[in-house]
Backbone as a ProteinNet text record, in pm:
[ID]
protein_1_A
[PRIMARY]
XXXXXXXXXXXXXXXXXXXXXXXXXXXXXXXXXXXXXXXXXXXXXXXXXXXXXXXXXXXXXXXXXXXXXXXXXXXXXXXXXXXXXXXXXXXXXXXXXXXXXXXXXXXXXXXXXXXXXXXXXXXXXXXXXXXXXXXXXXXXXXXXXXXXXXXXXXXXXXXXXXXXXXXXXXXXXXXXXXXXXXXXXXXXXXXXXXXXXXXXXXXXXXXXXXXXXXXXXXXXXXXXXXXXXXXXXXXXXXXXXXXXXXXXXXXXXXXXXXXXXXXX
[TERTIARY]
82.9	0	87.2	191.2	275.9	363.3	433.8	435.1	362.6	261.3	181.9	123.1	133.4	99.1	211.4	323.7	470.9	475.9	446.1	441.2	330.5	202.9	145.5	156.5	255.4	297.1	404.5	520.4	588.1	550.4	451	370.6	334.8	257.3	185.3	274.7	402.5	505.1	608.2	580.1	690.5	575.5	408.7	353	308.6	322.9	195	335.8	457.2	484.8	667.7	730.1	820.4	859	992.6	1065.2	1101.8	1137.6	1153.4	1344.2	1351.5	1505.6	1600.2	1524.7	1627.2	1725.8	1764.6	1865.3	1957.8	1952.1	2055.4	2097.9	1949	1967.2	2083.4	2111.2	2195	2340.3	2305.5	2447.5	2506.4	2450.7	2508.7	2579.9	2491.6	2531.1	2646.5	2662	2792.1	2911.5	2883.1	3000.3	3076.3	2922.1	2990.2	3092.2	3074.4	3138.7	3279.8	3280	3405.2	3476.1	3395	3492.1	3534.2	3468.4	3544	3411.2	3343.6	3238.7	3156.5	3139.5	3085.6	2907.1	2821.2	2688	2589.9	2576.4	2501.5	2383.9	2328.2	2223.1	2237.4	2104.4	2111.3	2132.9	2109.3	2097.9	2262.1	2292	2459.7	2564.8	2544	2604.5	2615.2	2490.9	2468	2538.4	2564	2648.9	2784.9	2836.6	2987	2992.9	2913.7	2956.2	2954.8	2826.8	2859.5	3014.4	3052.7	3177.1	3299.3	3295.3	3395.9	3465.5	3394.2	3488.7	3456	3405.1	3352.5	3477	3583.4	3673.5	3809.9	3785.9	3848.8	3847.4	3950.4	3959	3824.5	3712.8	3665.4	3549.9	3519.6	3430.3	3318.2	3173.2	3057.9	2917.3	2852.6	2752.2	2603	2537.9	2443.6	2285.8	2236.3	2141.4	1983.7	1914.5	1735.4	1645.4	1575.2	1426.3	1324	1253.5	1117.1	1012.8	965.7	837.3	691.7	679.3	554.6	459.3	448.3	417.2	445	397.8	468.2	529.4	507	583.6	620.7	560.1	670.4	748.9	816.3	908.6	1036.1	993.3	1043.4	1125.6	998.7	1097.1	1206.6	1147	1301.5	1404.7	1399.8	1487	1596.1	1545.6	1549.9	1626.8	1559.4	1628.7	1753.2	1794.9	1879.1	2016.1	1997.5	2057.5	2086.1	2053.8	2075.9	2164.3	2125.6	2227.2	2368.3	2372.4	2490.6	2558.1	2512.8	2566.3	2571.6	2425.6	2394.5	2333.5	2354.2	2240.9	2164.9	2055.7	1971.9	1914.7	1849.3	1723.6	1594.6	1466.4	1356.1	1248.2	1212.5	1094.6	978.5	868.2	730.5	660.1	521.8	416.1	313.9	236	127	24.1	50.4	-72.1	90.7	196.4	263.7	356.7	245.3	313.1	310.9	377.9	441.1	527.4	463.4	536.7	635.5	581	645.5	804.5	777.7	869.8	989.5	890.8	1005.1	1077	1031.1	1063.2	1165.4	1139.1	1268.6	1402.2	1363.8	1475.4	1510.5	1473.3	1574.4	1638.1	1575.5	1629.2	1811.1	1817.3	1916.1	2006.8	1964.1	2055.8	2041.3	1927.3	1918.5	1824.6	1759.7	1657.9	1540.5	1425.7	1334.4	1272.8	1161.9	1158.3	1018.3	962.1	904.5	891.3	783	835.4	667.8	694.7	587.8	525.2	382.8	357.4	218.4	257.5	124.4	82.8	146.2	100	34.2	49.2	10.5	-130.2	-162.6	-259.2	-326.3	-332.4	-399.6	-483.3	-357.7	-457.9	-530.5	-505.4	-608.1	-742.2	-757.3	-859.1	-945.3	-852.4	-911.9	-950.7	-935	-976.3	-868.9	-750.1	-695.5	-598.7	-584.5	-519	-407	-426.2	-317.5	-181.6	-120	32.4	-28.1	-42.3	-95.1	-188.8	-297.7	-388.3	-334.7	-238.1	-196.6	-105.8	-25.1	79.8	5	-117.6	-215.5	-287.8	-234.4	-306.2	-188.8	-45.6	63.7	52.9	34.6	61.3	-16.4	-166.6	-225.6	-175.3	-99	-81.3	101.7	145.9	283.3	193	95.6	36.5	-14.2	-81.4	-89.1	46.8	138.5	259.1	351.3	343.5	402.6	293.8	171.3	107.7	130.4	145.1	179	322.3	388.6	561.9	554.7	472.2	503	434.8	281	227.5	327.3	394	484.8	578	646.1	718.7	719.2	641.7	539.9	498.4	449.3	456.3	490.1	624.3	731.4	855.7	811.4	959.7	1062.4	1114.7	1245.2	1242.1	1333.7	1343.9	1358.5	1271.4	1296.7	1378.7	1516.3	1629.3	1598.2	1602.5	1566.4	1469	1356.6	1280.4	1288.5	1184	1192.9	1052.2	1091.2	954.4	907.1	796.9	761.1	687.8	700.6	646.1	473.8	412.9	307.4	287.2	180.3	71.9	50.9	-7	-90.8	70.8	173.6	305.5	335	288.1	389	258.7	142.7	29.6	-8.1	63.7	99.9	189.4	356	451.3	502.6	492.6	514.3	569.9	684.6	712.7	678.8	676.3	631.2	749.3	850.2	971.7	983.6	885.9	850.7	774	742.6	644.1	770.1	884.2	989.7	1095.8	1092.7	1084.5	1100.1	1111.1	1055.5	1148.3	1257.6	1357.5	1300.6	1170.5	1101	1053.4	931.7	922	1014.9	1123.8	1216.1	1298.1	1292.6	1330.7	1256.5	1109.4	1014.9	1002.5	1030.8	1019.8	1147.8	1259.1	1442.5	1469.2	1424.4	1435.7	1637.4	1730.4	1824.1	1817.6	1784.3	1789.3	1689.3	1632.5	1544.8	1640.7	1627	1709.9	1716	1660.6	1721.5	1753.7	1827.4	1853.6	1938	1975.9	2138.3	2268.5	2279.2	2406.8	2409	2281.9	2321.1	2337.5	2252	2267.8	2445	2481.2	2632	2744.3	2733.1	2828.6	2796.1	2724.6	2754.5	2835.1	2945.9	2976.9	2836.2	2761.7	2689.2	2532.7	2426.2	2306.4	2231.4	2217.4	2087.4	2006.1	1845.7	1767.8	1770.8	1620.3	1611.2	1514.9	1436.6	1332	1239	1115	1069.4	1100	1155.8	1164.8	1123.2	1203	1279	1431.4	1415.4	1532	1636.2	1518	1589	1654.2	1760.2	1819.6	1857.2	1863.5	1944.7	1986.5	2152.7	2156.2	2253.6	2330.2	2358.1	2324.1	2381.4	2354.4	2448.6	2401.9	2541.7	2615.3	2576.5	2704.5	2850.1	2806.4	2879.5	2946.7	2911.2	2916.3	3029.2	3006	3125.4	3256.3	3322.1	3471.6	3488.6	3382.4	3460.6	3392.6	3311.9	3241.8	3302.2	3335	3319.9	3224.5	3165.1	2990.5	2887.8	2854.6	2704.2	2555.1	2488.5	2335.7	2230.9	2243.1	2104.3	1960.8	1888.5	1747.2	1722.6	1623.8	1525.3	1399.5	1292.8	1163.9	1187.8	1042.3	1062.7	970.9	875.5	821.6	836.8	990.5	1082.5	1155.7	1173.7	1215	1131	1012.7	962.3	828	727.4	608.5	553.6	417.1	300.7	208.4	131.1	-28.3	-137.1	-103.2	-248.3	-180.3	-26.9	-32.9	2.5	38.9	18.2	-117.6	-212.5	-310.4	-418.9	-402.9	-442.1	-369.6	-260.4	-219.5	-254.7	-243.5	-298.7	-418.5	-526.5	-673.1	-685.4	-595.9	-603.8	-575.3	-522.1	-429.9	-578.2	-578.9	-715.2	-818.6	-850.5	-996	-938.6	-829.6	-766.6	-772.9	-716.9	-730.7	-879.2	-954.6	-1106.7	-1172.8	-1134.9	-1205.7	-1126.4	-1026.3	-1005.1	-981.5
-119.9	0	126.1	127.2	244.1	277	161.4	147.1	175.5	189.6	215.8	379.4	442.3	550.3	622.1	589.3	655.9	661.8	565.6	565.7	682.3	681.6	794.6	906.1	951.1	1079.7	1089.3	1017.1	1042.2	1078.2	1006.5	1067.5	1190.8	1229	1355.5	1489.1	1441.8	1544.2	1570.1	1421.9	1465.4	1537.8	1500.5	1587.8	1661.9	1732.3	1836.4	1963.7	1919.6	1991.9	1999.2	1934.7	1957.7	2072.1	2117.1	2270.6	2203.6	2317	2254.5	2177.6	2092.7	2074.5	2120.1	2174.1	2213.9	2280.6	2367.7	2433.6	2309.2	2194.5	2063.4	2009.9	2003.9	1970.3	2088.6	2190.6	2320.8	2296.4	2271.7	2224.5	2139.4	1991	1874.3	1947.6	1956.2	2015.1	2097.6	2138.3	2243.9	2153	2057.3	1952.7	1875.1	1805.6	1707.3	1789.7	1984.4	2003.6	2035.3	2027.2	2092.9	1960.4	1853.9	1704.9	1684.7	1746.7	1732.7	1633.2	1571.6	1545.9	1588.2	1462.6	1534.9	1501.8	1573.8	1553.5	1540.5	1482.7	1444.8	1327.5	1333.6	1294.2	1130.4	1068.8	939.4	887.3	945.8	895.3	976.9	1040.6	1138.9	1017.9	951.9	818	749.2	684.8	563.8	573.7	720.7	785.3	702.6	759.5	751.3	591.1	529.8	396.8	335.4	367.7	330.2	332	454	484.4	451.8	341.1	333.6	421.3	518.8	636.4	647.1	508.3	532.4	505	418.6	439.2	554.8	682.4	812.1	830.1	938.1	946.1	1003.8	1094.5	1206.7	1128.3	1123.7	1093.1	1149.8	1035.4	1085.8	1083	1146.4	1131.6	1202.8	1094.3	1044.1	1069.1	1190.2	1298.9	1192.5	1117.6	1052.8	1158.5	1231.8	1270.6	1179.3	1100.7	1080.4	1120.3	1190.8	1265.2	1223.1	1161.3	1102.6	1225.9	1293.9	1442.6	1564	1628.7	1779.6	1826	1933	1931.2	2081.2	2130.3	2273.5	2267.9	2122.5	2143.8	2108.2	2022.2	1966	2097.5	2188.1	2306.8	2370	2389.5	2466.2	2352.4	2213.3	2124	2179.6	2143	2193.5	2355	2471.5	2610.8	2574.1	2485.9	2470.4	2433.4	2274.1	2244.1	2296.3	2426.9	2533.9	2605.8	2664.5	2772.9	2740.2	2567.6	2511.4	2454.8	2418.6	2376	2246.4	2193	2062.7	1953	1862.9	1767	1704.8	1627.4	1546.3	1509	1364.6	1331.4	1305.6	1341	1379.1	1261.6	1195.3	1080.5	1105.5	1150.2	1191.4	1115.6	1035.8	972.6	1050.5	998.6	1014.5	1130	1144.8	1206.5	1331.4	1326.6	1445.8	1524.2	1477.8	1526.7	1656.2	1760.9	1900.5	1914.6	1913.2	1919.5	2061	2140.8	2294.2	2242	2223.8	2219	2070.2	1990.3	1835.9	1951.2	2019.4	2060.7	2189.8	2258.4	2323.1	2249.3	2141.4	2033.9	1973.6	1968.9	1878.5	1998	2129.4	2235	2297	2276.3	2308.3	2193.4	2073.3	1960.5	1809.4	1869.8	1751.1	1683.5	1540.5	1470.7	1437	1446.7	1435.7	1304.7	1263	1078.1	1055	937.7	860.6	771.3	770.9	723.5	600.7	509.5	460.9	341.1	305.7	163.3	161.6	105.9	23.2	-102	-169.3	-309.9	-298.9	-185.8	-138.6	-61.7	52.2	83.6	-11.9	-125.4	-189.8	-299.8	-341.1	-444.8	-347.8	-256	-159.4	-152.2	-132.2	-99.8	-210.7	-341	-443.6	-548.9	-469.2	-568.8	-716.6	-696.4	-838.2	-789.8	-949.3	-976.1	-1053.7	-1135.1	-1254.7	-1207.6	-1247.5	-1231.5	-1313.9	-1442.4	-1441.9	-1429.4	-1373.8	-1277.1	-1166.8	-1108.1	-1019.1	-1037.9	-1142.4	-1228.2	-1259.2	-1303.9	-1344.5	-1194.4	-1089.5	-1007.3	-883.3	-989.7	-862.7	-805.1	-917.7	-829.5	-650.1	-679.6	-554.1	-447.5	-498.2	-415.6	-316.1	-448	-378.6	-284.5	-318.3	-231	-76.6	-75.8	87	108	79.2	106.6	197.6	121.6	157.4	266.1	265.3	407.1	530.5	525.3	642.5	672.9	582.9	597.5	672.6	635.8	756.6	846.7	850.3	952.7	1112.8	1043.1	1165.9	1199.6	1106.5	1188.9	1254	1237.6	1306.2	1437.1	1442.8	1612.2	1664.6	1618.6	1639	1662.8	1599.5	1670.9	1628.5	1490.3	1429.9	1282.3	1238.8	1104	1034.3	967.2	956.4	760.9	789.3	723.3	607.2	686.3	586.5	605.7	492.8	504.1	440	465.3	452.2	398.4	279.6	199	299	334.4	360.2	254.3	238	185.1	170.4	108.8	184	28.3	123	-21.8	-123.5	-140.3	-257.4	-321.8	-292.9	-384.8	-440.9	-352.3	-474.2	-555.4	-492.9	-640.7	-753.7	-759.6	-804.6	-864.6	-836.4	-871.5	-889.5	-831.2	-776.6	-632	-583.8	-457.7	-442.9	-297.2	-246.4	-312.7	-291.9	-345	-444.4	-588.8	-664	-656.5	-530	-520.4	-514.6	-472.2	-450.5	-549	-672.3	-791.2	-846.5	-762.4	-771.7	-699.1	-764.6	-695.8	-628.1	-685.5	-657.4	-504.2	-525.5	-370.7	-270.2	-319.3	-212.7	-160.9	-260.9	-179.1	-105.3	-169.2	-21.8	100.6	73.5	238.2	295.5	238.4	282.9	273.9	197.6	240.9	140.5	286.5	233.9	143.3	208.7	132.8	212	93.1	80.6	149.5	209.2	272	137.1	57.5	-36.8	-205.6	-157.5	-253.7	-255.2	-407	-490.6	-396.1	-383.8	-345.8	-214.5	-134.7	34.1	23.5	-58.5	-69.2	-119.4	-212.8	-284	-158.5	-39.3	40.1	160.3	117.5	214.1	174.5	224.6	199.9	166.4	268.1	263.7	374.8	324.7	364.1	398.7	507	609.6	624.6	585.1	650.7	754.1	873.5	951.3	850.9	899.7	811.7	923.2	913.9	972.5	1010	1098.5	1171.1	1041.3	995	993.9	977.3	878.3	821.2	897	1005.7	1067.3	1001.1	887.3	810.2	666.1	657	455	398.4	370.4	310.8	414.1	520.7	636.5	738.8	891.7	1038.1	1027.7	1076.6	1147.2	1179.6	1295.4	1385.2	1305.2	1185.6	1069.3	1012.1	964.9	870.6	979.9	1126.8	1195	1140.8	1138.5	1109	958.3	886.2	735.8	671.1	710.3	618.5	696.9	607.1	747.2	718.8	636.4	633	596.3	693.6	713.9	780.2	707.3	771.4	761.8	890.5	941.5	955.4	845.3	868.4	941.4	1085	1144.2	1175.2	1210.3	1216.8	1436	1442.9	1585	1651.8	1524.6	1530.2	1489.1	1434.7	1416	1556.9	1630.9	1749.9	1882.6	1884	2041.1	1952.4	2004.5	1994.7	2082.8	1981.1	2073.6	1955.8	2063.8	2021.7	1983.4	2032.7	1986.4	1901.7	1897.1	1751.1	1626.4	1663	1572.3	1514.8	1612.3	1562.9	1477.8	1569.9	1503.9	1322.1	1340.9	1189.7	1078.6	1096.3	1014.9	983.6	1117.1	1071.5	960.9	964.8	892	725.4	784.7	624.7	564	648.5	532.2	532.6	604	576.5	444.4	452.8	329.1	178.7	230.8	116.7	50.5	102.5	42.3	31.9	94.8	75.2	-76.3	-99.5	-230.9	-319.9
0	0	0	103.7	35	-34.4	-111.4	-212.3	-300	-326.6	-439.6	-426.7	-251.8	-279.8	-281.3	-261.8	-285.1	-482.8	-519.7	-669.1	-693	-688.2	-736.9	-687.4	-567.4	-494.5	-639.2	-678.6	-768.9	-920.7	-919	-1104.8	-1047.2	-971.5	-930.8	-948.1	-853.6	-881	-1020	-1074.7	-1238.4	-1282.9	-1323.4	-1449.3	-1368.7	-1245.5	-1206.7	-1121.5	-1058	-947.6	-984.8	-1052.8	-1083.5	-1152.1	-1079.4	-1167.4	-1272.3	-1392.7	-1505.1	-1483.1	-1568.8	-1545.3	-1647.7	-1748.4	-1865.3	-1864.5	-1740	-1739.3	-1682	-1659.9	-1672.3	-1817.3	-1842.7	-2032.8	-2063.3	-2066	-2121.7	-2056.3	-1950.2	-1867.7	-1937.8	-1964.8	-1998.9	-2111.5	-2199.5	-2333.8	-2326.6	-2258	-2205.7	-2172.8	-2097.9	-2019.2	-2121.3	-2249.5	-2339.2	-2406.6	-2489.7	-2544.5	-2520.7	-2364.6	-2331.8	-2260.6	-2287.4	-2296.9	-2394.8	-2498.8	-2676.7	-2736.2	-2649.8	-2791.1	-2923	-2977.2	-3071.4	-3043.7	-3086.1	-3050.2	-3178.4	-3174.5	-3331.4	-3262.8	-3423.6	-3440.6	-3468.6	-3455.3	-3514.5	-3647.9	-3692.1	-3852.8	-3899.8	-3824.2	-3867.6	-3817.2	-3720.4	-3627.6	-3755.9	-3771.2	-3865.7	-3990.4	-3996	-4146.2	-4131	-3983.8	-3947	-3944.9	-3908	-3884.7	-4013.5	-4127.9	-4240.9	-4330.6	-4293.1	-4358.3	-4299.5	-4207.1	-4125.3	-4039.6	-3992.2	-3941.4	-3752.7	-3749.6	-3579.2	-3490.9	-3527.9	-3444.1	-3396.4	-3435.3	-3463	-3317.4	-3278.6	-3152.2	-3080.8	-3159	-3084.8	-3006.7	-2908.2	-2851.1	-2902.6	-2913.1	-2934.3	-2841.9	-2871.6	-2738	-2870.5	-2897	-2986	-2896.7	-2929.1	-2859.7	-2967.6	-2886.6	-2910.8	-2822.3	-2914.9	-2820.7	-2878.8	-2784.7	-2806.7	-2724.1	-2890.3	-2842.7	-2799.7	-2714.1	-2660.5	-2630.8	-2530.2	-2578.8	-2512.4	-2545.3	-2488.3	-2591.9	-2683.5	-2802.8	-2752.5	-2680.2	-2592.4	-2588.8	-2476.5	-2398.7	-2548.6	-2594.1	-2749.4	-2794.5	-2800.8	-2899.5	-2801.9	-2699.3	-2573.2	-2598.8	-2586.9	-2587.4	-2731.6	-2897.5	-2998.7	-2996.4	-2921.6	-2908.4	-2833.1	-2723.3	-2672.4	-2714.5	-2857.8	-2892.4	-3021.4	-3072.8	-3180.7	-3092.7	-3008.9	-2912.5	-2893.4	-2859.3	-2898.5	-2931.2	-3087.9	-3207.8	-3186.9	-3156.6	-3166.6	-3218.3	-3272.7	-3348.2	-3299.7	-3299.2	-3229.2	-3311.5	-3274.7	-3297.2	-3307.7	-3338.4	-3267.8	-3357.2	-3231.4	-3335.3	-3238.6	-3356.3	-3341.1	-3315.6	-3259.1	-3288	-3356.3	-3424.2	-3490.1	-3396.2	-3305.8	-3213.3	-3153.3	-3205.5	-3153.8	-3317.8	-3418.3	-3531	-3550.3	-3542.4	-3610.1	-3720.9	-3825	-3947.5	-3989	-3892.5	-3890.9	-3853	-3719.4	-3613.6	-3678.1	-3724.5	-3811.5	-3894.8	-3978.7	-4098.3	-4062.3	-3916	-3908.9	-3792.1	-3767.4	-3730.9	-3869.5	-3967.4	-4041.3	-4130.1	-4117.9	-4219.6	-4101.5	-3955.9	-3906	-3917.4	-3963.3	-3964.1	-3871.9	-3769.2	-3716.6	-3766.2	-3691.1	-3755.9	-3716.6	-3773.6	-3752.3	-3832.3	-3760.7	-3813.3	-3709.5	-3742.7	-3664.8	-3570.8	-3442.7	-3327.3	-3368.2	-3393.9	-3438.4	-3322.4	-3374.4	-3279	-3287.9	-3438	-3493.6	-3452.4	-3377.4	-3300.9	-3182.2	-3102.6	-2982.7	-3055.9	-3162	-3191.4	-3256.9	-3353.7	-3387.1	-3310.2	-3183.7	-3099.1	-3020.1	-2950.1	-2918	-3007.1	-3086.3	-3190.9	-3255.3	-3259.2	-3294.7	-3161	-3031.8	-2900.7	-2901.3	-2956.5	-2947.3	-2810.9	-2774.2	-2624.9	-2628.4	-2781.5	-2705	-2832.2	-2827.3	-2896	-3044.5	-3013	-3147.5	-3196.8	-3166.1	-3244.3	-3320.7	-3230.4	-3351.1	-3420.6	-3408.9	-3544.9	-3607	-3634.5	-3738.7	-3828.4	-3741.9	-3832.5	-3898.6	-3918.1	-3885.5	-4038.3	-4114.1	-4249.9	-4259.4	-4188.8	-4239.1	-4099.9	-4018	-3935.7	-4053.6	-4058.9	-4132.7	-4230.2	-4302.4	-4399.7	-4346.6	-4252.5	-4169.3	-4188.5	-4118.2	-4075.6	-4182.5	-4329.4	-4446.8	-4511.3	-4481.8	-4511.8	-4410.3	-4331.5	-4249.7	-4194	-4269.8	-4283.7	-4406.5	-4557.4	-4659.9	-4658.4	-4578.1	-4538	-4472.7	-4389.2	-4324.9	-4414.5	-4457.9	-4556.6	-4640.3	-4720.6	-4810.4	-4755.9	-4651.3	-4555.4	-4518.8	-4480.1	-4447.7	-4552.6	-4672.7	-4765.5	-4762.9	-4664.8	-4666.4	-4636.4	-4642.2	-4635.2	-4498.3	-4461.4	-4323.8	-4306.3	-4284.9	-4282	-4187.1	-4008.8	-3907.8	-3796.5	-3756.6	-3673.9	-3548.7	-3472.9	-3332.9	-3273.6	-3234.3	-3200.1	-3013.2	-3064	-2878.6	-2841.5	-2685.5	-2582	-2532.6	-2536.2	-2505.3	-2397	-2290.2	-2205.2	-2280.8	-2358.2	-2446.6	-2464.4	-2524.8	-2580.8	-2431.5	-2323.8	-2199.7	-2145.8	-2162.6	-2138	-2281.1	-2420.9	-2505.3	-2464.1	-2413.7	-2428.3	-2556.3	-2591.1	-2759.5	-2783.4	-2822.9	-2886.3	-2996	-3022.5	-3173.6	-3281.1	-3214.6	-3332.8	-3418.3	-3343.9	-3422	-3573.2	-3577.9	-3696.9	-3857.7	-3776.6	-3870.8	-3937.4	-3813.3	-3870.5	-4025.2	-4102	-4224.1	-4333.1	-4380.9	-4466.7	-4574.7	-4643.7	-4767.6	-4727.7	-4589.6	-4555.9	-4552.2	-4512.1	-4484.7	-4553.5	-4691.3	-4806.9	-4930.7	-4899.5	-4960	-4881.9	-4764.6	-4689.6	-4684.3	-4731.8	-4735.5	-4598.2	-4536.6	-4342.5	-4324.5	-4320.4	-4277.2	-4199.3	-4049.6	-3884.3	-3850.1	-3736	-3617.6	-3518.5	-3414.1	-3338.2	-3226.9	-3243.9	-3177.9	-3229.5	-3331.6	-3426.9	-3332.9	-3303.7	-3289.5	-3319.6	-3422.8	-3436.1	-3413.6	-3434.3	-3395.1	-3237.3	-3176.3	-3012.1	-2958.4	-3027.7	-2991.9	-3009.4	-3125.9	-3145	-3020.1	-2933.1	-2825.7	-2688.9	-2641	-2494.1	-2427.8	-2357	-2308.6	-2341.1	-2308.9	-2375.6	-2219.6	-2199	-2090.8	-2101.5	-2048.8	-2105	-1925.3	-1997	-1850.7	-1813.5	-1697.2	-1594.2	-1547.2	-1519	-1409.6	-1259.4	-1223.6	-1040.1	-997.2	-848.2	-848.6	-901.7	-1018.2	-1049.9	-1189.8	-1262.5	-1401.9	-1482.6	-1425.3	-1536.6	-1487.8	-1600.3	-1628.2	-1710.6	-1690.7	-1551.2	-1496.3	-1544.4	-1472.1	-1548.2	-1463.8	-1507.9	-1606.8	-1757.8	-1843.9	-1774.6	-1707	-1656.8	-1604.3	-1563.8	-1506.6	-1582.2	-1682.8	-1804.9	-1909.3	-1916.2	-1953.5	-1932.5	-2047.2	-2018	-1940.7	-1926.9	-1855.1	-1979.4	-2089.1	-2190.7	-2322.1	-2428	-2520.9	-2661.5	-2670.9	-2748.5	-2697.2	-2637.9	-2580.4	-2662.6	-2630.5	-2691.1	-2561.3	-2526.3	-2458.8	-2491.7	-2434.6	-2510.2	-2387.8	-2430.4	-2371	-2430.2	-2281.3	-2344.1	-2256.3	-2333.8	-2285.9	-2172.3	-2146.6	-2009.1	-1914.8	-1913.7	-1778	-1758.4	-1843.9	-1810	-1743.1	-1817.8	-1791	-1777.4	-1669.9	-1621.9	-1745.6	-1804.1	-1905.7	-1829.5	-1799.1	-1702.9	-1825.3	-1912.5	-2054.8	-2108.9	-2140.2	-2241	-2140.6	-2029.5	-1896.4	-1907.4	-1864.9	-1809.1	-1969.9	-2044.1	-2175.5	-2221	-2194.4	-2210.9	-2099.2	-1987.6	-1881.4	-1931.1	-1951.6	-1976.3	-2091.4	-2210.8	-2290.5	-2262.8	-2137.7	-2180.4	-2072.7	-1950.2	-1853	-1958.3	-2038.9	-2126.9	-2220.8	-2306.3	-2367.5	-2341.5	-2190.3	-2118.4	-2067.1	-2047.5	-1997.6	-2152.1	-2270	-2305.1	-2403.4	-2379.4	-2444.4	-2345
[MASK]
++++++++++++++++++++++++++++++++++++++++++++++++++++++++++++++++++++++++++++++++++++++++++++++++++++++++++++++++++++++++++++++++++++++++++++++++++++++++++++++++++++++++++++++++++++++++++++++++++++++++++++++++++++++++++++++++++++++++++++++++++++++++++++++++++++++++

């Protein structure tokens, strides 16, 4: 029991009561450059490793936003890493698409792409429960998947290189990730999809991989700031509502997800 009300004292305070933390986000950014990293994007990585050039002395530190939502805090994140000459990566879902905001991340150089999870929306929608119910229905699920992969691009104006499976409830009461949908060399070469951001081998060319966490914990399995100078290829996944409290796309996503949930 308190356990469980120590857990919802902690959601309460990340989306409703937390100071913002971005002036850490600005810090870090400050620390990697004056360790000598380089900060780039995902798909700029995937460049270097293509070309053989990942074992060079300079240390890299490989910047993931996924945008689940809050697309505010997104753009301060974005103004931050312009201020100091930084790349990143930013993968959207379908329900956090800004084609403005994609379109002036890929016009400064960084990348903008999709954070997808059509296996999680389809068994939602189609009431399925068991794992193979929805292996029986993957073809038309890969089929959404490849329409709203050229859908965005197409609105977007560029080629979108590499994606990013999100997480959702339904994949951990599935036991199923979205990534499985990619499974599929044929798909992935009508959509040109270099890498999955958690393809095998893009995951192995890192020392070590962070994501942040919700208050208490912010990260795992340590702080960057830590990981400076004792790692030297790192990729930080962040989301942008571990950073800065927004009470409407807070409270708007929770509502979605308990209505989601009762109603499948």
């Amino acid at each position: 029991m308190k356990s469980a009300i120590k857990t919802i004292a902690h959601r309460i305070y990340s989306d409703y009561l937390m100071p913002s933390r971005l002036h850490h986000y600005e810090a870090l950014l400050r620390q990697a450059r004056r360790a000598g990293y380089r900060q780039t994007s995902v798909r700029s990585w995937l460049e270097t490793l293509r070309q053989g050039e990942a074992g060079g002395d300079r240390p890299v530190l490989v910047h993931r936003h996924d945008i689940d939502t809050d697309l505010a805090t997104a753009r301060r994140m974005f103004a931050l890493e312009r201020k100091h000459g930084v790349r990143a990566s930013y993968y959207f879902r379908l329900s956090t698409l800004d084609f403005e905001l994609m379109r002036e991340i890929e016009r400064y150089g960084s990348e903008a792409s999709y954070h997808y999870e059509e296996i999680a929306t389809y068994a939602k929608r189609a009431n399925l429960k068991a794992p193979a119910t929805v292996r029986a229905r993957m073809a038309d699920i890969r089929r959404e998947f490849e329409g709203n992969f050229h859908r965005i691009e197409q609105q977007l104006g560029s080629k979108l290189l590499t994606v990013a499976s999100h997480g959702d409830f339904a994949n951990r009461r599935l036991g199923m990730s979205n990534c499985e949908l990619l499974d599929d060399p044929a798909l992935r070469r009508r959509c040109g999809i270099a890498a999955e951001c958690y393809d095998a081998a893009l995951m192995d060319s890192f020392d070590l991989y962070i994501s942040d966490r919700p208050h208490p914990q912010y990260f795992h399995p340590m702080p960057p700031q830590q990981a400076l100078g004792r790692h030297r290829r790192i990729c930080l996944l962040t989301h942008p509502v571990q950073w800065r409290t927004n009470w409407v796309a807070s409270s708007g996503h929770n509502l979605r997800r308990v209505l989601e949930a009762w109603r499948w």
